[in-house]
Residue frames relative to the residue before (quaternion, step in Angstrom):
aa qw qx qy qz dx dy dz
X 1.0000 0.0000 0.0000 0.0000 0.00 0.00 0.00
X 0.1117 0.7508 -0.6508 -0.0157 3.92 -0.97 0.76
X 0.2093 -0.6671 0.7016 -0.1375 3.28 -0.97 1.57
X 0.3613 -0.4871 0.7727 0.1872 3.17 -1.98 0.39
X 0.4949 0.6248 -0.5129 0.3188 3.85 0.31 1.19
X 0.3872 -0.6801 0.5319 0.3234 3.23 -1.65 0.56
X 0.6703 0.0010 0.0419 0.7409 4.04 0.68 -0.83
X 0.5795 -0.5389 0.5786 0.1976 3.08 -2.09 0.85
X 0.6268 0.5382 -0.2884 0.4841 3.26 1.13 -0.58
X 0.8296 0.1847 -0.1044 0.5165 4.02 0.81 -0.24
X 0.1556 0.7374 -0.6069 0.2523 3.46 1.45 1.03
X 0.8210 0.2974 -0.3473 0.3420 3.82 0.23 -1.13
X 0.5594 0.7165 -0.1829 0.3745 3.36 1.35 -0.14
X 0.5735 0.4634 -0.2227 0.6379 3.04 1.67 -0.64
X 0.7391 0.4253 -0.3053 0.4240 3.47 0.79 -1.34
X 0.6717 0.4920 -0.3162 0.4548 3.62 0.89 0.29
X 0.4557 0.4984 -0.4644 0.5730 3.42 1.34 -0.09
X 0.7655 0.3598 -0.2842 0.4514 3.77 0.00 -1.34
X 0.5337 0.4006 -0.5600 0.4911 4.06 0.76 0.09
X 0.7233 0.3521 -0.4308 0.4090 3.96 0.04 -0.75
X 0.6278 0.4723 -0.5294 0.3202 3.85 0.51 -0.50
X 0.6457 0.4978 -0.3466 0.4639 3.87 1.01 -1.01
X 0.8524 0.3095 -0.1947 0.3738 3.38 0.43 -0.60
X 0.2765 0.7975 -0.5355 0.0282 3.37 1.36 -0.14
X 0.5465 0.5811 -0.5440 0.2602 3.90 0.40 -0.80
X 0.7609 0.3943 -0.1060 0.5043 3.70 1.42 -1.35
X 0.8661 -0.0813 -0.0786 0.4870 4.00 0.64 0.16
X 0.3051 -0.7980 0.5166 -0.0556 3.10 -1.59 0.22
X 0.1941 -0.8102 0.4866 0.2631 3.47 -0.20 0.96
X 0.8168 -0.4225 0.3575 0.1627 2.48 -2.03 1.18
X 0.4687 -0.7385 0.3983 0.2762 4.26 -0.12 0.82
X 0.8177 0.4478 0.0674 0.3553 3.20 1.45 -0.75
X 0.6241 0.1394 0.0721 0.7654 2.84 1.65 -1.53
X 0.4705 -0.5298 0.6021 0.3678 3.13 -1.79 -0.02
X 0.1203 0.7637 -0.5705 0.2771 3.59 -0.56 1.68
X 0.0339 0.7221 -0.6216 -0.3017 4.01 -0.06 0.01
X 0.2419 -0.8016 0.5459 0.0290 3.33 -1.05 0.75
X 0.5871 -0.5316 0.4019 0.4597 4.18 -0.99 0.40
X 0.5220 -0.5607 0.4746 0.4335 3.71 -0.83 0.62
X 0.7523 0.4752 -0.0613 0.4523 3.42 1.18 -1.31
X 0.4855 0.7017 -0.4379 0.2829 3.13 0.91 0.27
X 0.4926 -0.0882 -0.8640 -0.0559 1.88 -2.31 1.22
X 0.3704 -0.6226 0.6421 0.2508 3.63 -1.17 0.01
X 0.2243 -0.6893 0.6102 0.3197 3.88 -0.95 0.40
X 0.2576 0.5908 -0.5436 0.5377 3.91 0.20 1.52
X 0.6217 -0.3875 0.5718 0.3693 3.07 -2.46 0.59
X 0.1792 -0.8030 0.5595 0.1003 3.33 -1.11 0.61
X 0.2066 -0.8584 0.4650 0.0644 3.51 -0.60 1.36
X 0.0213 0.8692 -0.4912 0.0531 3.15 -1.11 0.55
X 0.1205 -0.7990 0.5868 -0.0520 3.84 -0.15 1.13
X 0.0331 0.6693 -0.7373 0.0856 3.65 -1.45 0.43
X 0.3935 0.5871 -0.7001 0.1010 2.93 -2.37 0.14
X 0.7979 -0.3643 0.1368 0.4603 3.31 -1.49 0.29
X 0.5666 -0.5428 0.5389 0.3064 3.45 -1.54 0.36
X 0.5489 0.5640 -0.5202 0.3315 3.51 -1.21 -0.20
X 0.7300 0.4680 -0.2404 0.4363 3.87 1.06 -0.81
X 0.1606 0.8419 -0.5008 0.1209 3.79 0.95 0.57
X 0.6482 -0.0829 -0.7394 -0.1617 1.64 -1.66 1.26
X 0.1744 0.7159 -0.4495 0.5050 2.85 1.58 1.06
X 0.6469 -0.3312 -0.6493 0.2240 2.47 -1.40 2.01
X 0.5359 0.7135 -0.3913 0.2248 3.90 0.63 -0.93
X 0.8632 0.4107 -0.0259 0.2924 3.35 1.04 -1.38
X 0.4495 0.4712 -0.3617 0.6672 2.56 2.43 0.79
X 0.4724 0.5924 -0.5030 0.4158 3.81 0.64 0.66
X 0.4630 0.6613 -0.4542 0.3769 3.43 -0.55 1.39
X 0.6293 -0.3376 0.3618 0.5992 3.90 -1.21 -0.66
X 0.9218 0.2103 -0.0968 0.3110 3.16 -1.48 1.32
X 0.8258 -0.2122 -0.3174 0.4150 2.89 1.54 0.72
X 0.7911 -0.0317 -0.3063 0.5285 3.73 0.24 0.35
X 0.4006 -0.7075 0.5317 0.2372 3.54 -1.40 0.46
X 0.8299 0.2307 -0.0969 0.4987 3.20 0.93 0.00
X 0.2088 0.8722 -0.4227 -0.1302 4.06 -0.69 0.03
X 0.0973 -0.8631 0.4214 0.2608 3.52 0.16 0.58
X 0.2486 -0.8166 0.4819 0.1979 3.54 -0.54 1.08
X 0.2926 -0.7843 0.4908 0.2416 4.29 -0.66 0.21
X 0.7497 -0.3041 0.3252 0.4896 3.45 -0.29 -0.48
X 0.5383 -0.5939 0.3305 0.4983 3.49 -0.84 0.83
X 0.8008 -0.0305 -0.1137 0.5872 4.07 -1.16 1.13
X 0.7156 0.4083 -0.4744 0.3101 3.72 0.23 0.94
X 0.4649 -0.7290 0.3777 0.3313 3.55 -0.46 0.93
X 0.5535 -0.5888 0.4815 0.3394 3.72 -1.24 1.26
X 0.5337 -0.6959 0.4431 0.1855 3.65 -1.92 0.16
X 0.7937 -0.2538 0.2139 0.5097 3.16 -0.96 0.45
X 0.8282 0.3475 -0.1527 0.4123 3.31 0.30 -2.06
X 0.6215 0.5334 -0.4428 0.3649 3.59 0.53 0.28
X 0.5661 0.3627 -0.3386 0.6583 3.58 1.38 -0.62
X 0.6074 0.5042 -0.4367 0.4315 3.82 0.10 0.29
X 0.8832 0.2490 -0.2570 0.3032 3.14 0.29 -1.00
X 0.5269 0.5867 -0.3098 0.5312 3.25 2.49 -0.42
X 0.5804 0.4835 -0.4282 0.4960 3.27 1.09 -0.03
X 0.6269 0.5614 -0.3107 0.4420 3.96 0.87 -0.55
X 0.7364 0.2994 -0.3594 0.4887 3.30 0.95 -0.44
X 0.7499 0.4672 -0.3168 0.3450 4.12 0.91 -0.22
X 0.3896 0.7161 -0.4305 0.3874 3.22 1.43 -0.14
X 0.0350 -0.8081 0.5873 -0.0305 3.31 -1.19 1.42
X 0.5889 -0.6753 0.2680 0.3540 2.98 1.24 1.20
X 0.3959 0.6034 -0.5383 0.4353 3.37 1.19 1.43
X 0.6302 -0.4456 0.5029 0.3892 3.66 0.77 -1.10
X 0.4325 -0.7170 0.5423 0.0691 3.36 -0.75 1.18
X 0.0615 -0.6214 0.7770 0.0798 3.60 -1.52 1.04
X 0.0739 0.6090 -0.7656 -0.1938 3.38 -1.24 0.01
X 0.3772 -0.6958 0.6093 0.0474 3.07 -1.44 0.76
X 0.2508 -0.8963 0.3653 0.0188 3.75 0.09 1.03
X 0.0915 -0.6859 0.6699 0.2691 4.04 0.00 0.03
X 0.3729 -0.5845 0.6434 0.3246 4.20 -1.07 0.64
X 0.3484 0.4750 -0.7720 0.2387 2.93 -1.17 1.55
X 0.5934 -0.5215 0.3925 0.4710 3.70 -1.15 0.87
X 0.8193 0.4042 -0.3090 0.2643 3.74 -0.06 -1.06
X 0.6564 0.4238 -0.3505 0.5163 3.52 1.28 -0.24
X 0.4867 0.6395 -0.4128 0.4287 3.72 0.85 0.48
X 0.7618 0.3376 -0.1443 0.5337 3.12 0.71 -1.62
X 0.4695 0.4961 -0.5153 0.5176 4.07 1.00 -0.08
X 0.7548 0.4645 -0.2680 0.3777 3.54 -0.15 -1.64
X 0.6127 0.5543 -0.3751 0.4203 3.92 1.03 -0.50
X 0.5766 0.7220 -0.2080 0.3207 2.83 1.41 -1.24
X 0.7902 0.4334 -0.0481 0.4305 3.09 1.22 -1.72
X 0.5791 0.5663 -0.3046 0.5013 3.08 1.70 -0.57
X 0.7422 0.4968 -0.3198 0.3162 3.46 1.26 -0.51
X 0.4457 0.7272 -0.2667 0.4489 3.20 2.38 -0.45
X 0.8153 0.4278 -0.1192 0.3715 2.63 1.10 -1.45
X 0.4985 0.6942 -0.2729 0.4418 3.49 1.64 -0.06
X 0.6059 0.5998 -0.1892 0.4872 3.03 1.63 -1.78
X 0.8164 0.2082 -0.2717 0.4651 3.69 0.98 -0.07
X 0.6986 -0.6502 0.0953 0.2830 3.46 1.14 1.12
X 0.1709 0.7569 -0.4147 0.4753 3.04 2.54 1.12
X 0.3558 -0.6796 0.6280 0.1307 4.23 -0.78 0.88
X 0.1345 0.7446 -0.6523 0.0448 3.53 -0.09 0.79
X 0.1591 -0.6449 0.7430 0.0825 3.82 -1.49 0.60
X 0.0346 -0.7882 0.6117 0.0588 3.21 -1.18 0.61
X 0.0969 -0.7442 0.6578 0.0629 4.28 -1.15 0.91
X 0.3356 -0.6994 0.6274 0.0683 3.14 -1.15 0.94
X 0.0968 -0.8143 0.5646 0.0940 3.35 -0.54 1.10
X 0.0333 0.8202 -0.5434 0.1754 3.78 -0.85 1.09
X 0.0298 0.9189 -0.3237 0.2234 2.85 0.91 1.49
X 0.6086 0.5886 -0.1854 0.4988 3.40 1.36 -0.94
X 0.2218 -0.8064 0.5477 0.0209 3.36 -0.47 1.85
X 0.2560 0.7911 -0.4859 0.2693 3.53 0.91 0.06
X 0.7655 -0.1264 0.0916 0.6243 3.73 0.00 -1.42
X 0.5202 -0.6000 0.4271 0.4324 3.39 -1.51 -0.36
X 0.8092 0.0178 -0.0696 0.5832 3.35 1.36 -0.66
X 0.2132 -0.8353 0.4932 0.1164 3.86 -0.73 0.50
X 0.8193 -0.2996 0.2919 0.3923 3.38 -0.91 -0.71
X 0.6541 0.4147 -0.0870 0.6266 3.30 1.43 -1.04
X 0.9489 -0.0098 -0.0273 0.3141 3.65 0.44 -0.65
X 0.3612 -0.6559 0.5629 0.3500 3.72 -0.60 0.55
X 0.6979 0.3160 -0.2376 0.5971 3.44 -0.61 1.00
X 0.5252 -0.4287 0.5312 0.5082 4.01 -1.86 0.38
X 0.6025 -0.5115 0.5695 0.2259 2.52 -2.37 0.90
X 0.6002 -0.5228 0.5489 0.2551 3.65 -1.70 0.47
X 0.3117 0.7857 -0.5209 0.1191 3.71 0.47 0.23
X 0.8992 -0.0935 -0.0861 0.4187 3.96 -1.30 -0.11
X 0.6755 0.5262 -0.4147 0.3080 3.31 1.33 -0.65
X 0.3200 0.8392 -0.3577 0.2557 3.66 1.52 1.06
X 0.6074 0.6373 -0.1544 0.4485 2.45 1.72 -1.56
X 0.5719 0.7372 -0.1811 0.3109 3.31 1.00 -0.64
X 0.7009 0.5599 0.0738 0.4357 2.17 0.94 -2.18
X 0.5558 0.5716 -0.2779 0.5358 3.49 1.52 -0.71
X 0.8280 0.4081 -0.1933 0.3324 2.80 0.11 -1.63
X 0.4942 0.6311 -0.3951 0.4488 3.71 1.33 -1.26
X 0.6780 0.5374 -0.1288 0.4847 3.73 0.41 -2.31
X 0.8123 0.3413 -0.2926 0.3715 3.84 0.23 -0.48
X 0.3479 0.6359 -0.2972 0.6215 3.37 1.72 -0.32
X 0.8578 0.0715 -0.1486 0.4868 3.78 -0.20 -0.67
X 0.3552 0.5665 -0.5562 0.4934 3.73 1.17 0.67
X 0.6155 0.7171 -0.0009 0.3270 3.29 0.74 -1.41
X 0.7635 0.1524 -0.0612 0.6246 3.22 0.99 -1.27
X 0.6713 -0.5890 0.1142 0.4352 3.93 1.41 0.71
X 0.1780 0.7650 -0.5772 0.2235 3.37 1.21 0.27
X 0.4902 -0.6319 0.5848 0.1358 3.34 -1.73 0.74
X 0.5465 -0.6130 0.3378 0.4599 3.63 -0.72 0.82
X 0.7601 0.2949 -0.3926 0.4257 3.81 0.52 0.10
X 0.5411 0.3581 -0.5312 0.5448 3.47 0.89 0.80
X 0.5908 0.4381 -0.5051 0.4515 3.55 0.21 0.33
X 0.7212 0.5543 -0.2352 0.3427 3.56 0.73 -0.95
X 0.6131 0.5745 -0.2543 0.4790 3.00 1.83 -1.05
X 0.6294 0.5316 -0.3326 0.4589 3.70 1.08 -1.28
X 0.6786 0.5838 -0.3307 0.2990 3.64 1.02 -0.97
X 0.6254 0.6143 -0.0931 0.4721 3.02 1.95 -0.82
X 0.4876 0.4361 -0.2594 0.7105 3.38 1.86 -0.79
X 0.8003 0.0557 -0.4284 0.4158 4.09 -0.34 -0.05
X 0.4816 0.4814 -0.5765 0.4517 3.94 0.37 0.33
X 0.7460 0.3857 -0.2882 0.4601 3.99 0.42 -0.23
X 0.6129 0.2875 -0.2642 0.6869 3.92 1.42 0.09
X 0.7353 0.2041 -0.4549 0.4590 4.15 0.08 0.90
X 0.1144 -0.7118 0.6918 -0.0415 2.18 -1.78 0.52
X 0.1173 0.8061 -0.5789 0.0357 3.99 -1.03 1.09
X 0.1746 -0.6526 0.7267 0.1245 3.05 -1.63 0.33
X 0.0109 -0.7168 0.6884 0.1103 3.52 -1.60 0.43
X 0.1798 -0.7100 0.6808 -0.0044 3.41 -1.72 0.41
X 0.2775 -0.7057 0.6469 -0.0802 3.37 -0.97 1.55
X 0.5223 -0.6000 0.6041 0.0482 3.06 -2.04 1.68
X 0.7442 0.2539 0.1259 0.6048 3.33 1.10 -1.93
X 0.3010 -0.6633 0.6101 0.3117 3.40 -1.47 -0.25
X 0.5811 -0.6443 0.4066 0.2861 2.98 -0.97 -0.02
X 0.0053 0.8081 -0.5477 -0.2166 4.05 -0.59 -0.15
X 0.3672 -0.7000 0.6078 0.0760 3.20 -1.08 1.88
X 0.4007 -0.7464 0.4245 0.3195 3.34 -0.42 2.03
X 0.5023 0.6334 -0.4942 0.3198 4.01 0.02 0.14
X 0.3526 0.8920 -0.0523 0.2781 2.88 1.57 -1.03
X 0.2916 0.7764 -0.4519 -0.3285 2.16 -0.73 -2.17
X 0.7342 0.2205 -0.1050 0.6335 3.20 1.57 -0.39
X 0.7123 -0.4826 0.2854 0.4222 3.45 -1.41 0.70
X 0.4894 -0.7931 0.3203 0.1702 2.93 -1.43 0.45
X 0.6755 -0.1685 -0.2522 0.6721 2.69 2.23 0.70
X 0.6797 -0.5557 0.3680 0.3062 3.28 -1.41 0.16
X 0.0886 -0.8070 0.5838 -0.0026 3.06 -1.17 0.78
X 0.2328 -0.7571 0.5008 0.3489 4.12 -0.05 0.09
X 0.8210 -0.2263 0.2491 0.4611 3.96 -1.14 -0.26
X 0.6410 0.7096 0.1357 0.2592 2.34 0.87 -1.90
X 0.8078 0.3901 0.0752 0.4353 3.06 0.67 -1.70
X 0.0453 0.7287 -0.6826 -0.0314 3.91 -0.80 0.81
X 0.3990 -0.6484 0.6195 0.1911 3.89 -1.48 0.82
X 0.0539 -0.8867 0.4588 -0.0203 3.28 -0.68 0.98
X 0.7368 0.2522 -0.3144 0.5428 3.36 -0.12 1.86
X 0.2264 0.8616 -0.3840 0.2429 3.32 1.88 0.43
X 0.3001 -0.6555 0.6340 0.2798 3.71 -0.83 1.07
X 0.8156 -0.1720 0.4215 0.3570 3.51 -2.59 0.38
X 0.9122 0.1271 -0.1320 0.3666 3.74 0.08 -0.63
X 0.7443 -0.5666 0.1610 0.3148 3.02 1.10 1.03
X 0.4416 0.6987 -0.4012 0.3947 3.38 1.82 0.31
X 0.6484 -0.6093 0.3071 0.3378 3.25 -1.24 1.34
X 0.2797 -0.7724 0.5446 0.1691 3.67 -0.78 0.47
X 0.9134 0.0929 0.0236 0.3955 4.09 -0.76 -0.86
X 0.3882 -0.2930 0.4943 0.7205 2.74 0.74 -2.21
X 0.4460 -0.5231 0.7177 0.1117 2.44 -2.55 0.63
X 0.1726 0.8180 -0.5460 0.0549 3.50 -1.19 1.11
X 0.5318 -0.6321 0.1911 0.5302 3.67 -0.33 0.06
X 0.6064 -0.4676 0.4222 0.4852 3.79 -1.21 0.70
X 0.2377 -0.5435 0.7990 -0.0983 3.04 -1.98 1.46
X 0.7074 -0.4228 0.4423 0.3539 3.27 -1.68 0.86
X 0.5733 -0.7016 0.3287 0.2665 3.00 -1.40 0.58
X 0.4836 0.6417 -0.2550 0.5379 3.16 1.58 -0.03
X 0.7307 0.4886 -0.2406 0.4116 3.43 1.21 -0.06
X 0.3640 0.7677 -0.2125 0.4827 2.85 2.49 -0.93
X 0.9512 0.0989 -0.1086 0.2713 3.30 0.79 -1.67
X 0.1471 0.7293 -0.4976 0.4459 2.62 1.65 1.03
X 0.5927 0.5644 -0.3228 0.4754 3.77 0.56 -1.52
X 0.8593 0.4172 -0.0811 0.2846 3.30 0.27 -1.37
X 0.6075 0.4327 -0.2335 0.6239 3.56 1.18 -0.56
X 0.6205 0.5646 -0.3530 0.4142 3.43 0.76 -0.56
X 0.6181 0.3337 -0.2885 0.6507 3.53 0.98 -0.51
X 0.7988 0.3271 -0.3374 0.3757 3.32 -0.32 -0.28
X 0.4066 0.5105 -0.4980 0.5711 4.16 1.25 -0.10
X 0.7584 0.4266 -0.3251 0.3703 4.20 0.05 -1.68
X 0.5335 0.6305 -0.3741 0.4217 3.58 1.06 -0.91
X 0.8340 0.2202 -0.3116 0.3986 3.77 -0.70 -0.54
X 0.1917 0.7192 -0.1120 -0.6584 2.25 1.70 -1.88
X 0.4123 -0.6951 0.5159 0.2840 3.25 -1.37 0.85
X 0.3729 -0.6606 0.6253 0.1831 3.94 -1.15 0.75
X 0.3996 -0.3833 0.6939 0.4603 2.97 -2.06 -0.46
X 0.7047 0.2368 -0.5031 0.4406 2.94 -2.25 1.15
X 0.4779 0.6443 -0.4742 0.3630 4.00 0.81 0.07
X 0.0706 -0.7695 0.6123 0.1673 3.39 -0.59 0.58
X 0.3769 -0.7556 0.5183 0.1356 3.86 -0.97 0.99
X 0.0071 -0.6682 0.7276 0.1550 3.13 -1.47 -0.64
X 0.1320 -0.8825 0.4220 -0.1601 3.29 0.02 2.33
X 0.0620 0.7769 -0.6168 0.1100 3.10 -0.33 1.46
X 0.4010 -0.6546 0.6317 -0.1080 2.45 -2.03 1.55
X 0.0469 0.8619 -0.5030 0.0423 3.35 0.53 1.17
X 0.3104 -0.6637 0.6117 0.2983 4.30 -0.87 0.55
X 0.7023 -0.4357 0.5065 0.2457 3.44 -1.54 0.39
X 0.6347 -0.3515 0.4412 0.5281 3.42 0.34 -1.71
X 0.8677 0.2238 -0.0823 0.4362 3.24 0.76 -1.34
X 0.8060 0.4943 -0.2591 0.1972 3.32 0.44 -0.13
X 0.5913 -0.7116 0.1362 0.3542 3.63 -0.30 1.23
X 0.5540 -0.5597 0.3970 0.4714 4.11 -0.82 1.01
X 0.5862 0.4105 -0.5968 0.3629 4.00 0.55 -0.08
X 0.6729 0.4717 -0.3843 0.4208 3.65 0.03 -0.85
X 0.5447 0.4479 -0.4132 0.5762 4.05 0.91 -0.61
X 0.8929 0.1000 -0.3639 0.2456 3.48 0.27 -0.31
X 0.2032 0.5439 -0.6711 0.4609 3.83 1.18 1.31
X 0.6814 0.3940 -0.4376 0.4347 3.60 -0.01 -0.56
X 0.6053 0.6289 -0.3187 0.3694 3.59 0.48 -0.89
X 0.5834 0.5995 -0.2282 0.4981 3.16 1.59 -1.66
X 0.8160 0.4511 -0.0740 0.3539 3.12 0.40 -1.66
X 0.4723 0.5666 -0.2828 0.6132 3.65 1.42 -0.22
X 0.5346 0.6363 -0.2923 0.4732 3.87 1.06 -0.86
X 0.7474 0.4142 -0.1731 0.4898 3.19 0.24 -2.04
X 0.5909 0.5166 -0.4234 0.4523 3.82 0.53 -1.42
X 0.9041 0.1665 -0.2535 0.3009 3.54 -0.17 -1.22
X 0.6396 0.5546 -0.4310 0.3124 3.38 0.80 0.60
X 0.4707 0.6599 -0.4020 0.4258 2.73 1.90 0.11
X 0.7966 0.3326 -0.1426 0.4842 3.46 1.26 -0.52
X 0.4404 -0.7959 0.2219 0.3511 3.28 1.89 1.56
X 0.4039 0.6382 -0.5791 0.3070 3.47 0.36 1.44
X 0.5191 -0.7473 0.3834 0.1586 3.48 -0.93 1.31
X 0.1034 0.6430 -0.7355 -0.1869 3.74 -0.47 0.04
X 0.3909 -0.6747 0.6257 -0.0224 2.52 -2.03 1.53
X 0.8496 -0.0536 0.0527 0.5221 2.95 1.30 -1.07
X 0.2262 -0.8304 0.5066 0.0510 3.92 -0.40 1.13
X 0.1931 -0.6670 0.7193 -0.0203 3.34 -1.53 1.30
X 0.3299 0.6050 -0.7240 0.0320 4.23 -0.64 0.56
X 0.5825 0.4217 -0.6831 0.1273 2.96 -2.14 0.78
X 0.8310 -0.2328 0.2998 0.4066 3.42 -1.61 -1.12
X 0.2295 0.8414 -0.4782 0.1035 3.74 0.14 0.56
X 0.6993 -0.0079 -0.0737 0.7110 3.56 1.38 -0.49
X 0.1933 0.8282 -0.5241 0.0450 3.62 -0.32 0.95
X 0.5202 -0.6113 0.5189 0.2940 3.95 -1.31 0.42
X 0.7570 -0.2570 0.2373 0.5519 3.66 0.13 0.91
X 0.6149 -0.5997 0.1928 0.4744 2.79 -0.86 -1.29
X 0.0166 -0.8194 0.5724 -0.0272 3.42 0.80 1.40
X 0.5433 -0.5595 0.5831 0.2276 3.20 -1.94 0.71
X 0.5930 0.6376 -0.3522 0.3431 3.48 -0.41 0.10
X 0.1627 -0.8156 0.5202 0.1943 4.00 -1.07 0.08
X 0.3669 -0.6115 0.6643 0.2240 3.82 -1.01 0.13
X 0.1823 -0.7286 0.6600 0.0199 3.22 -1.85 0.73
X 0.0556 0.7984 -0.5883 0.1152 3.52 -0.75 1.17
X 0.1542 -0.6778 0.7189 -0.0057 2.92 -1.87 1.33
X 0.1433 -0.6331 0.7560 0.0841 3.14 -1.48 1.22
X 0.1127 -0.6148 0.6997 0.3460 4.16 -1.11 0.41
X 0.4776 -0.7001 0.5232 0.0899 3.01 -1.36 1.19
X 0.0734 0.7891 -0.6058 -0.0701 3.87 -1.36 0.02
X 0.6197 -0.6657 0.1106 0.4007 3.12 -0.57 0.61
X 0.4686 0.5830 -0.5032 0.4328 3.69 0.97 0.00
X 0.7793 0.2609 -0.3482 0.4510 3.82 0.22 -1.44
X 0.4858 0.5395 -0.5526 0.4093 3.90 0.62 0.49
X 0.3765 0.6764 -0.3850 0.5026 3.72 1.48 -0.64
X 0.9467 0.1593 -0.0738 0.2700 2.48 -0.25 -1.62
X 0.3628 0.5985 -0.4753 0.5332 3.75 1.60 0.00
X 0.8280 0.3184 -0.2458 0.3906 3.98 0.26 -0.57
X 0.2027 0.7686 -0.4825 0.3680 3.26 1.61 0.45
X 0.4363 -0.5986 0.6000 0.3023 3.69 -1.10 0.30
X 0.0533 -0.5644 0.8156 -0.1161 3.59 -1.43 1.83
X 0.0445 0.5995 -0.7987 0.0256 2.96 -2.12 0.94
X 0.2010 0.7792 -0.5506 0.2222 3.48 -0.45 1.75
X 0.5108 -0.5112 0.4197 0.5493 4.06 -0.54 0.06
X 0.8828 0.1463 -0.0960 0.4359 3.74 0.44 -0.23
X 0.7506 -0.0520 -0.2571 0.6065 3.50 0.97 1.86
X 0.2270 0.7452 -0.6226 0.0743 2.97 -0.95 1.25
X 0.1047 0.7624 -0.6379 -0.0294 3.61 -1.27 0.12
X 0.7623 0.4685 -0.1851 0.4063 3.73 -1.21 -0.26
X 0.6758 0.5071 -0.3555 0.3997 3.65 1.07 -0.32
């Protein structure tokens, strides 16, 4: 294993000290817990807030800022944060609008985030909670009963923090969160695995030869395994399941992200990008709007994910809304 680390024991800890020193104008860790929090917080607004295991940067920390979450509590690399972190990050951003938490479907970030929602109820705090489960890959995996929560998060932040932001009430935020978790859909596929520095070794095996197709964020087995095909063939595999899934039509307009794993370089993200183009115009669907790099990745796994959002004109609003975070900004 070679990392850029000092102890296995304070990888996520360090990597959160050096996000608040770069970014300090935009967050702050939590005094207490391990939480990254708005610099500015509280805000008088619905306050959002998303979490889960570490290893997927810059996903959740580096979406904490103007415009979309106010909080994120991050756990251990692929393990889901606790109760008391969404409790106590949720105690210090609450502007006495009401609480979203946004959720990726995995078993352990449910039952935490319930937790907190029930703490936090028990003292007369309105929490709402959406489960994102976006990932058309399997129906159920290792981590979750139900599809995994996978890129169509990012979205989902950014869409949901945009109309937090601009004064939505906690059930128009909840509702919009509920309108783009019910119009994406993604799938991803991996070259490499990843190795979760506790570890020490990958988390699974791959030959030369050999790419996993429909792999989840933590490295769980996905469709099938076969041998790597041009990349044009990849997204064929991959859009195909995710066009039949909702289903997308001609006259759909999208928002097509191309998201990288960890490891693999923004040219190749953007043959796929290319090639995701050609596919869906062959089948007279519109991208309106495009997202390609690193935004939810698996360490540093080789490999990339594909997401559709169908679009309308409000969450295009609000997708072009001004964000200023360590890991998306525009409009400011």
């Amino acid at each position: 294993m070679k990392k850029l680390i000092n102890d296995v024991e304070k990888v996520v800890a360090e990597s959160l000290s050096g996000l608040a020193k770069a970014h300090a104008d935009m967050v702050k860790l939590h005094p207490s817990v391990r939480a990254v929090l708005r610099a500015d917080s509280p805000r008088e607004k619905v306050a959002v807030i998303s979490g889960g295991g570490s290893g997927h940067e810059p996903m959740h920390g580096g979406y904490v800022g103007f415009g979309m979450l106010d909080a994120a509590c991050p756990g251990e690399v692929f393990t889901s944060p606790t109760p008391d972190q969404m409790y106590e990050a949720a105690k210090v951003v609450d502007g006495g609008k009401g609480i979203l938490f946004i959720v990726k479907n995995y078993t352990g970030d449910i039952m935490n985030f319930q937790m907190a929602a029930d703490m936090l109820a028990a003292e007369g705090i309105h929490v709402e909670q959406v489960v994102i489960n976006d990932d058309v890959a399997v129906e159920d995996s290792l981590y979750t009963a139900g599809r995994r929560g996978v890129g169509g998060t990012v979205l989902a932040e950014k869409i949901v923090g945009a109309k937090a932001e601009e004064g939505g009430t906690l059930e128009e935020v909840k509702r919009m969160c509920e309108h783009v978790n019910a119009n994406v859909r993604s799938m991803g596929m991996a070259l490499s695995p990843c190795t979760v520095p506790a570890a020490g070794k990958p988390t699974f095996e791959l030959g030369p030869d050999e790419m996993e197709i429909g792999i989840g964020i933590h490295g769980e087995p996905g469709r099938h395994r076969m041998k790597i095909k041009p990349a044009r063939e990849i997204v064929e595999m991959l859009t195909s399941a995710i066009v039949e899934d909702l289903p997308f039509k001609a006259g759909d307009e999208v928002l097509a992200f191309v998201n990288g794993m960890g490891g693999t370089p923004l040219s190749e993200l953007y043959i796929v990008y290319n090639d995701l183009s050609d596919f869906l115009g062959k089948k007279g669907i519109k991208i309106a709007r495009s997202l390609v790099g690193d935004y939810i990745t698996s360490l540093e796994m080789q490999g990339c994910s594909i997401t559709l959002l169908r679009l309308d004109d409000e969450m295009k609003r609000l997708w072009d809304a001004p964000v200023c975070t360590p890991g998306l900004r525009w409009g400011m």
